[in-house]
N, C-alpha and C positions, 0 to 999 in steps of 0.2 A: 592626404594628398599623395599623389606619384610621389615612389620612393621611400614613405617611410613607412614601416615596419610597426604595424599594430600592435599593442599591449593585449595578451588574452582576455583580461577586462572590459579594456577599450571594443573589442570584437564581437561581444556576446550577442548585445541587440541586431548585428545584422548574421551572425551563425545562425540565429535562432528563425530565422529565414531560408534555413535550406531549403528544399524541396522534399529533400528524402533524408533518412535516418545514414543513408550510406554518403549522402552528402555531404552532409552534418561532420561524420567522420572524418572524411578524406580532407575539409578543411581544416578542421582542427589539425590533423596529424601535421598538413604543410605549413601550420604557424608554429606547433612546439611540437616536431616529431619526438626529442629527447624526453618528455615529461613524462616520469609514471604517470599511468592512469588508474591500471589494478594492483594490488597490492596482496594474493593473495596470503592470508594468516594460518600458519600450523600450525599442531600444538607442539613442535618439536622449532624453534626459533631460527634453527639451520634448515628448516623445507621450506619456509619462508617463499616466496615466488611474487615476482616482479617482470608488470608489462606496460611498453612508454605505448605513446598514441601514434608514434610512427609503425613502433613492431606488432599491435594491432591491425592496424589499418593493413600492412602486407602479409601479415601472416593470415587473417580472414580472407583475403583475396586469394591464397593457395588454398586454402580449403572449399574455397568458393569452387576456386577449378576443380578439384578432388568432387565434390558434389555433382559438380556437372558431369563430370566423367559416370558417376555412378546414373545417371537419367536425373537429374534434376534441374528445371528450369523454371522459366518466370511463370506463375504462378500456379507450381507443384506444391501441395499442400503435405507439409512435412511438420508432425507434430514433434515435441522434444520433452521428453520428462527428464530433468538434470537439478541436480543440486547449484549452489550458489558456487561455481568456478570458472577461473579465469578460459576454458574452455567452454563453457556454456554460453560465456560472453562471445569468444571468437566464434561459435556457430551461428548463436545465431546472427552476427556482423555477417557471416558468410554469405546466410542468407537473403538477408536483407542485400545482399553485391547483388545478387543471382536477379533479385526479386518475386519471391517463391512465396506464399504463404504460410506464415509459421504460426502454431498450435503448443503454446505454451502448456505445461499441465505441470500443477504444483507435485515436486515430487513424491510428499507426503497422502496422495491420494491412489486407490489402490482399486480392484478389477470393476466393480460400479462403474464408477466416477470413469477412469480411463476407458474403458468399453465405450463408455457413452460419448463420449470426446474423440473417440478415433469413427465411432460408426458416425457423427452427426458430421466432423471435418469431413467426413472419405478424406485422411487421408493416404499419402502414397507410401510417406518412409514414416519410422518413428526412429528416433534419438533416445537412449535409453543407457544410464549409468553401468548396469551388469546386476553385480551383487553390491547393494548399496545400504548401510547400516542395517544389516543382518537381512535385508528384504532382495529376491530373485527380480530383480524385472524384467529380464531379459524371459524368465520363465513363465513372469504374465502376459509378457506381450502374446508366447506363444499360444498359453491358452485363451488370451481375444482373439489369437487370429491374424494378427498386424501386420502390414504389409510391410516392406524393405525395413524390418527393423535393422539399426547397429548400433555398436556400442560406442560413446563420444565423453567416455569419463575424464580419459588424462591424454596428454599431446598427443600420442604415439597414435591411440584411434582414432584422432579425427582425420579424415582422407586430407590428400593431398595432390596436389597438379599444378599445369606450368600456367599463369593468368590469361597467358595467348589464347586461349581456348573460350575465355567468356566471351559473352554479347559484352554490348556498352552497359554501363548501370542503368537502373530504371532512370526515367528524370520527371516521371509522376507520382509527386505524394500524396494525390487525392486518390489511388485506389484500394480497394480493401487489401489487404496485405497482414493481417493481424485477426485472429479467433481467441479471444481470453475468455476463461471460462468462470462466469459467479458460483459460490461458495455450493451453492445447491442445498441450502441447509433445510431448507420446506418440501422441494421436489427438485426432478430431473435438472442440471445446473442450465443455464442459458449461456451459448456461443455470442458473444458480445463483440462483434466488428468493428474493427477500428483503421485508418493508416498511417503512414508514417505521419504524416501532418497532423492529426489529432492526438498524435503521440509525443509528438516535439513542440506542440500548444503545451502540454498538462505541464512537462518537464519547464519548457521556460515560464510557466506562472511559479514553481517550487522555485526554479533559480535563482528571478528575478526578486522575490520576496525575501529571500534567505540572506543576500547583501553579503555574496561568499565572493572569495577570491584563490589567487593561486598559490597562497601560502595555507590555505585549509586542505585541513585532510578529515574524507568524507568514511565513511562505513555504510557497508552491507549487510545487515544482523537477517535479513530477510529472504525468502527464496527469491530468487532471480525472475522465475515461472510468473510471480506475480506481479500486477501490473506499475508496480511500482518499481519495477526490476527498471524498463526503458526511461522510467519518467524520473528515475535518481541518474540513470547513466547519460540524460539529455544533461543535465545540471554539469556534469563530468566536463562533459564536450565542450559547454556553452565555454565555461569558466577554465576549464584548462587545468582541475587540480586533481589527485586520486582520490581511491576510496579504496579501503580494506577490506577485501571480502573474507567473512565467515560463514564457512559449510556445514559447519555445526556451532549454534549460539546456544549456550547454558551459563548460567553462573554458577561459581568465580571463573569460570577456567576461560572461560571467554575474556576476563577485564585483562591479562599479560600482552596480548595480540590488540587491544586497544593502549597501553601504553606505551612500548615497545617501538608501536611509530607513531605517536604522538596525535591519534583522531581527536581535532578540536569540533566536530560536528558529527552527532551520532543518532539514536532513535529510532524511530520503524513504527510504534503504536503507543496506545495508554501502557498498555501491560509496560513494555518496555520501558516506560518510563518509570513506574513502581518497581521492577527488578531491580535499575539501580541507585533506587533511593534504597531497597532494602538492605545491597551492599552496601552503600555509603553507612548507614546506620550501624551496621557491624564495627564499626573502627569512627566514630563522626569528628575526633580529632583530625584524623589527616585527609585530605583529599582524593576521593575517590579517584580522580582522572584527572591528575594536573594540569594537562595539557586544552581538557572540554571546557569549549567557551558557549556550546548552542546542543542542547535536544531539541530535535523537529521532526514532526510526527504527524499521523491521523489514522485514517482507518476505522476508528472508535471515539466514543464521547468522551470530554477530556472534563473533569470536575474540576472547578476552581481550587479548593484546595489542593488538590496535584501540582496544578502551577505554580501556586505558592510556597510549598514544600521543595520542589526543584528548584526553585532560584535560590532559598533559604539555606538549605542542607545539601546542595549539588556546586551551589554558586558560580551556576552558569545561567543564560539564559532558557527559557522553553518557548516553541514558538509552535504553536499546533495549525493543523489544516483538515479540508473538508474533502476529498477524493470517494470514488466509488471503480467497481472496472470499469462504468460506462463512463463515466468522465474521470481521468487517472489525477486532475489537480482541478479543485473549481474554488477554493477560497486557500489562504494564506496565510498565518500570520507574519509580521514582518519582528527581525528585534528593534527596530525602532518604535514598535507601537505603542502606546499605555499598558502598564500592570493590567488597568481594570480590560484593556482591550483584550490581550493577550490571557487573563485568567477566565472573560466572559464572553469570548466570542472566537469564530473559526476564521476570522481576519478576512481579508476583501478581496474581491474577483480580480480578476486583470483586463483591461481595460476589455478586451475581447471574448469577454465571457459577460452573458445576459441572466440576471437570478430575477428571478420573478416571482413573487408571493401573490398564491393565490388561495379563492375557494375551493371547496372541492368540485364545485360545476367550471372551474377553471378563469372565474373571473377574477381579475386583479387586484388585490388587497390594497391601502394606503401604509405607506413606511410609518413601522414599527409596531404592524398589527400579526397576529399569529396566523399561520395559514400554510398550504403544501409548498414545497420547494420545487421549483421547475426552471429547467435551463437550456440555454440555446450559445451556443458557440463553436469557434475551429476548435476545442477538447474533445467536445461531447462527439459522441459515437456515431456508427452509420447504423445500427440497429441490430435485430437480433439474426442469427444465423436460423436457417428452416422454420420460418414462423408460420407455415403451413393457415394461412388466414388468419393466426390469431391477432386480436389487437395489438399495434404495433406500442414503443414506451412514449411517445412522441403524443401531444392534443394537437390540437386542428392548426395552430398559430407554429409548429416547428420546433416546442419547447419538450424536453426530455422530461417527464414524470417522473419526478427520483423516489416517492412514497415518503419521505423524510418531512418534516414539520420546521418550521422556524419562520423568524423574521427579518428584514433589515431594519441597522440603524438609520437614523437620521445621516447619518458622516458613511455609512456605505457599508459596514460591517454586518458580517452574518451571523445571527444567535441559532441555533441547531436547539429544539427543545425533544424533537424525539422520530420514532415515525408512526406512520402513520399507524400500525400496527399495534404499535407498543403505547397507544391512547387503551386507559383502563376506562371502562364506562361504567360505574358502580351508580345504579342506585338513577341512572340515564345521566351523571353527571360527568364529564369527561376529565381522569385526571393522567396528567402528568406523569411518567415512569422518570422522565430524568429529571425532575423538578426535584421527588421525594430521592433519588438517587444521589444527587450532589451533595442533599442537607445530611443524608444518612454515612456520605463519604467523612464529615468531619470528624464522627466518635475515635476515642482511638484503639476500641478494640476492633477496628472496620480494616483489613486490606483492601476490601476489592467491593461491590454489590452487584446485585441486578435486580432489578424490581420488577415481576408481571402481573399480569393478571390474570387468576384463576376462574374457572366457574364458578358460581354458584347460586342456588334456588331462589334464594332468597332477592338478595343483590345484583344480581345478574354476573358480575364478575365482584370477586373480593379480593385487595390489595395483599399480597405477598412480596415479601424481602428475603434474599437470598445472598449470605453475606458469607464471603471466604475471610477466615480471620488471619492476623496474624501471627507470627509463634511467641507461643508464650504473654497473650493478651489472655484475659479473662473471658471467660463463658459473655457471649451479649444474650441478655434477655429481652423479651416483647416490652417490658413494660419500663425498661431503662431507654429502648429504643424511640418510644411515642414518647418517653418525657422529653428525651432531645429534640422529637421533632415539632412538640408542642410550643416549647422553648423559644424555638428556630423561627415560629409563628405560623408554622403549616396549618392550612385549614384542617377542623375534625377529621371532616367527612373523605383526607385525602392519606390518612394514619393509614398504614399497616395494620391487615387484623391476622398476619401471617407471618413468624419470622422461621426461615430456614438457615441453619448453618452445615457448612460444607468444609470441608479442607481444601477442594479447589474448586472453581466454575468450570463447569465442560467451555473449552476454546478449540478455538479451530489452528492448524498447525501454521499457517502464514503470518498472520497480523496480531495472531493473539485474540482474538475476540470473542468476546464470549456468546456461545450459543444459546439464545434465552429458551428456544422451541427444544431444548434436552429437558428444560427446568420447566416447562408447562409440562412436558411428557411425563416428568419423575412426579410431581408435586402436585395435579390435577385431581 
């Protein structure tokens, strides 16, 4: 009612109605301008650095000006390769004031990958650290070529102006304003379009499920670059709490900067959830992270036993989700859910998100039958950048083709069994990679797997296991491995006739994932 004074809680479901990302902002800032929002972590406890959502909000709108002084305006397509820092955040807030198109590019990715991302954006500037953990990029931009590069690593370079000088903010979220770019792990990556509105969809489905408040403090183990950078920092804005960014995540050195300010909600992927179970394990008398009450995560398949190991040995909750860049949040889990929910499923869309199981000719499956995963909602993207006639990801009905395999349950929930890809066809019989993946997760000489499938003559592909151990486990053998999974009840014909061991899986530097097309290319 007139006059009283909303709770940040009380507020979220209608923040979550902005229009735009810069919207989003400036109302939060005017309910709790004093609240940290970022937090970021040093490894020296005195660099430490802290910023509320009021001195956001105005210090992005001086650099916004500073931007515009330099030629940049509503929709100048300005790429940014930056680490995870409290300036990465205020640029691109800046931008987003301007409303300019911004060209995220993970900073771990190097003259390929950026080349191809600056020629497919044309963009006009790029945002570029300098010299950043021993790598020049200032020195590759030059050799792409890059237009208005500058440097945006610490406060001092990012430009600066008086706000009088902007237009008004945009006040449409429905225009493309956002180029994210996929892994490109098979070929050339794809420019995935997005706007503010299907960015502050993904964020308030992560929000709304996570049942956080503004006594939770959030972390950033993750590059910013990736698309999970806007869809953690909408969750920020909704609820009104920080989050701790880390510019460089490694264990141990990373867990002081988590205790230090007391992150009760942390996570990023699977991997990351095995990292610290494996420090927990180091010391399993004392608690890893006093303060963690919630891992929440995705990006990757999460095996049941992982979730059971984290509540067990972390004695917090875990709560995994289903995201892609094309749609940044599309299932959930919540901590209220069941064990069985939360160890066997990616948890449930939000009300405004459509999953659809289908065949592969796109007709509709009946709940709880296996079939493609395809989806239609305000998350899901507006398509690919330069698709020069190719098939767009979208069928005839408006649903996004994710190539991912799963079902729903009866009660609404999503089981993810693999994608479409990663179906082994031995023998014309189709089996499961992440079926045999989960069971082969239990052994306990197993950190990590991946299971593909190789050629061959005979068979037409034959089952290989590809297993990271961990230290100081014993050698796993082929014929210890089929006993377990015999045991486990796995069908014959879906056994491994292939074990590889490795000291680590090739992953990719954002989420951790592991790249399976290294291990078809190594083991083929």
């Amino acid at each position: 009612m007139p006059g009283t004074t909303p709770t940040p809680a009380g507020t979220a479901r209608e923040l979550d109605d902005s229009p735009t990302l810069w919207a989003l902002l400036a109302r939060r800032a005017e309910l709790t301008p004093d609240t940290p929002v970022l937090i970021q972590a040093a490894p020296d406890p005195a660099d430490d650095r802290t910023i509320t959502f009021g001195a956001l909000r105005d210090r992005a709108e001086r650099v916004a000006a500073g931007l515009y002084g330099m030629g940049v305006r509503p929709g100048t397509v300005v790429a940014w390769q930056l680490p995870t820092r409290i300036e990465t955040v205020l640029l691109s807030f800046a931008l987003a004031r301007i409303g300019a198109v911004q060209s995220p590019v993970i900073p771990f990715y190097r003259d390929r990958e950026v080349g191809f991302a600056l020629r497919e954006s044309k963009a006009e500037f790029f945002a570029v650290p300098g010299l950043w953990r021993g790598f020049d990029h200032t020195a590759m931009a030059g050799r792409l070529g890059a237009r208005g590069v500058f440097r945006a690593y610490g406060a001092a370079d990012l430009p600066d102006g008086d706000p009088a000088v902007l237009p008004a903010p945009p006040a449409d979220g429905t225009s493309v304003r956002w180029i994210y770019w996929t892994s490109g792990t098979t070929s050339d990556p794809k420019g995935v379009l997005h706007t503010d509105r299907s960015l502050i969809a993904g964020g308030s489905c992560l929000a709304h499920a996570l049942r956080l408040g503004p006594r939770d403090v959030g972390s950033m183990a993750f590059p910013f670059a990736h698309i999970a950078g806007p869809d953690y920092t909408v969750m920020l804005l909704l609820y009104g709490f920080p989050a701790v960014l880390f510019e460089k995540f490694a264990m141990p050195d990373a867990l002081d900067g988590y205790r230090r300010h007391g992150v009760t909600v942390a996570g990023g992927s699977t991997a990351f959830y095995s990292m610290f179970l494996a420090e927990q394990r180091k010391n399993p008398a004392e608690p890893l992270l006093p303060a963690l009450r919630l891992l929440a995560g995705g990006g990757a398949p999460k095996p049941p036993e992982l979730y059971h190991a984290v509540v067990r040995e972390l004695g917090c909750q875990l709560t995994h989700g289903y995201g892609m860049t094309e749609v940044p949040m599309i299932t959930m889990g919540s901590p209220d859910d069941t064990a069985e929910h939360l160890a066997t499923t990616e948890g449930r869309p939000p009300a405004r998100m459509s999953i659809r199981i289908t065949a592969p000719d796109g007709t509709p499956l009946p709940v709880g039958t296996d079939g493609e995963v395809r989806l239609r909602g305000e998350a899901v993207c507006r398509g690919y950048l330069n698709q020069d006639g190719a098939p767009g990801p979208f069928d005839e009905h408006g649903y996004l083709i994710t190539g991912d395999l799963g079902r729903l349950t009866p009660d609404g929930y999503l089981v993810l069994t693999g994608r479409s890809k990663d179906v082994i066809i031995r023998k014309g019989e189709n089996i499961s990679a992440k079926e045999i993946e989960d069971l082969v997760h239990l052994l306990p000489e197993v950190g990590d797997v991946a299971v593909i499938g190789l050629p061959d003559p005979e068979r037409g592909e034959r089952v290989c296991a590809v297993v990271e151990q961990p230290p100081g486990a014993a050698p796993l053998t082929l014929q210890r491995m089929t006993d377990h999974l015999r045991a486990q009840g796995l069908a014959r014909h879906k056994l491994p006739e292939q074990l590889e061991l490795l000291d680590a899986l090739p992953r990719n530097e954002a989420l951790r994932k592991v790249l399976k097309y290294k291990l078809r290319e190594r083991f083929a």
